[in-house]
C-alpha positions in Angstrom: 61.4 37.5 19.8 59.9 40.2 17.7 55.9 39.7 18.0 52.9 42.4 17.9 51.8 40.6 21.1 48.8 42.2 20.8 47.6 40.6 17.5 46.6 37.7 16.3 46.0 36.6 12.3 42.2 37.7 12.7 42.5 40.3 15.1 44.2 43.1 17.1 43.5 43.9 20.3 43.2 47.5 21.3 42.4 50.2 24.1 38.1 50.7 24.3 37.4 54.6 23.6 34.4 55.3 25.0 33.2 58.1 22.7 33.9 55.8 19.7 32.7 52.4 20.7 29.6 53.0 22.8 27.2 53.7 19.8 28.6 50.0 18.7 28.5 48.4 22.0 24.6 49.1 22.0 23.8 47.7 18.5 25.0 44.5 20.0 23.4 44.8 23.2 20.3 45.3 21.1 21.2 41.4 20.0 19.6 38.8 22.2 21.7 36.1 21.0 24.7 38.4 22.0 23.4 39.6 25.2 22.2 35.6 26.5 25.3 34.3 25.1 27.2 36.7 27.9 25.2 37.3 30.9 22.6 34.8 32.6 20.9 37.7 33.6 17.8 38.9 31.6 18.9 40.2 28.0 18.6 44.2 28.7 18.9 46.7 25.9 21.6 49.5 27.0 21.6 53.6 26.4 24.6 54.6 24.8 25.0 56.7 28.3 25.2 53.3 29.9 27.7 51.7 27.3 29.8 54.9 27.6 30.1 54.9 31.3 30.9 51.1 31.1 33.5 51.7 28.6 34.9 54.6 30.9 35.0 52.3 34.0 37.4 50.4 31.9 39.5 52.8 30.7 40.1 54.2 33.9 40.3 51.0 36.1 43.4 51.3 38.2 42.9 47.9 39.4 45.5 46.0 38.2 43.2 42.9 38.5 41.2 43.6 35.1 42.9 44.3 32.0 40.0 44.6 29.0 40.5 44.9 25.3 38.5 45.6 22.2 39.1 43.7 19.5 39.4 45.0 16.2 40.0 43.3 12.8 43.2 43.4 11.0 41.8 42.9 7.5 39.1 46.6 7.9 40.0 47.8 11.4 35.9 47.0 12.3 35.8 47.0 15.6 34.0 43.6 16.4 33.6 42.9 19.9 36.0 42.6 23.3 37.7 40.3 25.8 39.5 41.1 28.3 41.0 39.5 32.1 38.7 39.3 35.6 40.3 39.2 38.4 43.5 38.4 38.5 44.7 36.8 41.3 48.4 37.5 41.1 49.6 35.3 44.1 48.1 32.1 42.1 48.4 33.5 39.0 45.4 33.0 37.5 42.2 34.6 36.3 39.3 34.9 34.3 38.4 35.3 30.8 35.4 36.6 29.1 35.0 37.5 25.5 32.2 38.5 23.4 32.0 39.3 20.2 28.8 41.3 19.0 29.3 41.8 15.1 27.1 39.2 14.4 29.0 39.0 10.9 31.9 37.8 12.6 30.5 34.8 15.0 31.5 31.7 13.3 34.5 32.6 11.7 37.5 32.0 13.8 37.4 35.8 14.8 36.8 34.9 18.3 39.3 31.7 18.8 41.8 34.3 17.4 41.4 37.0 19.8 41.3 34.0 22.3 45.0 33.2 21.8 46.1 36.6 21.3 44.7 37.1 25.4 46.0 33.7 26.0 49.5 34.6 24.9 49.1 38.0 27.0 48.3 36.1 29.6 50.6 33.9 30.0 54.0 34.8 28.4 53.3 38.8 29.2 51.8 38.4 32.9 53.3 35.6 33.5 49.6 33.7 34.6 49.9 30.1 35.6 46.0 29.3 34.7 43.2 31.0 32.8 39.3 29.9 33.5 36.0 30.8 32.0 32.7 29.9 32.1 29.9 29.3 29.3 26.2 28.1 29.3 25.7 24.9 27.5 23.5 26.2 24.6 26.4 27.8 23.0 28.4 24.9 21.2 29.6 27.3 19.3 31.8 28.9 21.8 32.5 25.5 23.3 34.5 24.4 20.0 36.5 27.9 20.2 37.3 27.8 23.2 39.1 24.1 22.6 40.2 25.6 20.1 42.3 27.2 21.7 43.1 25.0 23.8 40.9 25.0 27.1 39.3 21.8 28.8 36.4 20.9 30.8 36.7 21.0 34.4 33.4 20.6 35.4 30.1 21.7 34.7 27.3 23.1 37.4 24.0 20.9 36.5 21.1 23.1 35.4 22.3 26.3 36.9 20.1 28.2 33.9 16.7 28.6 33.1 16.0 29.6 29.6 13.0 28.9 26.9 11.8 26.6 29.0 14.5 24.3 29.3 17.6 23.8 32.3 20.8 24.3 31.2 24.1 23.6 32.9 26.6 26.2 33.4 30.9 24.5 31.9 33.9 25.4 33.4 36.9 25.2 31.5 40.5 26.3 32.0 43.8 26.1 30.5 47.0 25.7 32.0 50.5 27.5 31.3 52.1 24.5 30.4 49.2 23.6 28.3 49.2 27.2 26.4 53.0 26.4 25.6 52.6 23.2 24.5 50.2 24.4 21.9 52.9 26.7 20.8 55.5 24.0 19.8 53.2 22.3 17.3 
């Protein structure tokens, strides 16, 4: 099979350089929307010495358990947002998967769902992953819809876990299986 595993129609998925990206990685930080669509913690601004120092962390993460990616379109080479793999449990084979992407130009478009499949075919046919999970608040349809996209169900859902704007909101887990992610492919 000759693939560019790491690339999608959208979307490539690259190394982070921290020099490059951290100016970037603030502006969307700066976002609100961005930052409460990704953390349930408080939406914080970051320096660009904090979003460099992150950005290092992951470049030079020898833990084998977290693999993380920027994401970069094909079309301009923009660099977009990231996703990447949290803790990997390689005796189950499975993990995490978180994805953000912080050029608010690009949310809507099928940008994200494409860099989701890209990670998912990492996953699975590169790692060799039985199951992939994530989590995501229920005021972000949005992401929902992507994420079936590509092919992830509910599995359950954690009842008013969130506080925000004066409203509860519950927390969805979904996953995707390996026999599920290769289904997909056959269509």
């Amino acid at each position: 099979m000759n693939i560019n595993l790491l690339q999608g129609e959208l979307v490539r998925l690259v190394a982070a350089n921290a020099e490059k990206d951290a100016e970037l990685a603030v502006q969307w930080w700066r976002d609100s929307e961005y930052a409460r669509q990704l953390d349930s913690d408080p939406a914080l601004p970051k320096s660009v010495k904090r979003a460099k120092e992150d950005i290092q962390k992951w470049m030079e993460n020898e833990s084998p358990d977290n693999i993380e990616f920027m994401i970069r379109t094909l079309a301009d080479d923009r660099l977009i947002g990231f996703v990447g793999l949290d803790g990997i449990r390689w005796t189950h084979g499975d993990t995490f998967v978180g994805i953000g992407i912080g050029d608010p130009e690009y949310r809507g478009n099928g940008y994200g769902t494409d860099a989701m499949r890209v990670i998912l075919r990492y996953a699975f046919s590169e790692l060799n992953l039985h199951r992939v999970s994530l989590d995501v608040f229920e005021y972000n349809p949005r992401a929902i819809r992507s994420y079936e996209k590509a092919g992830f169900a509910v599995e359950g859902r954690q009842r008013q876990a969130l506080s925000r704007d004066g409203r509860r909101w519950d927390v969805i887990y979904m996953g995707i299986l390996r026999e599920e992610w290769e289904r997909q492919q056959e269509r």
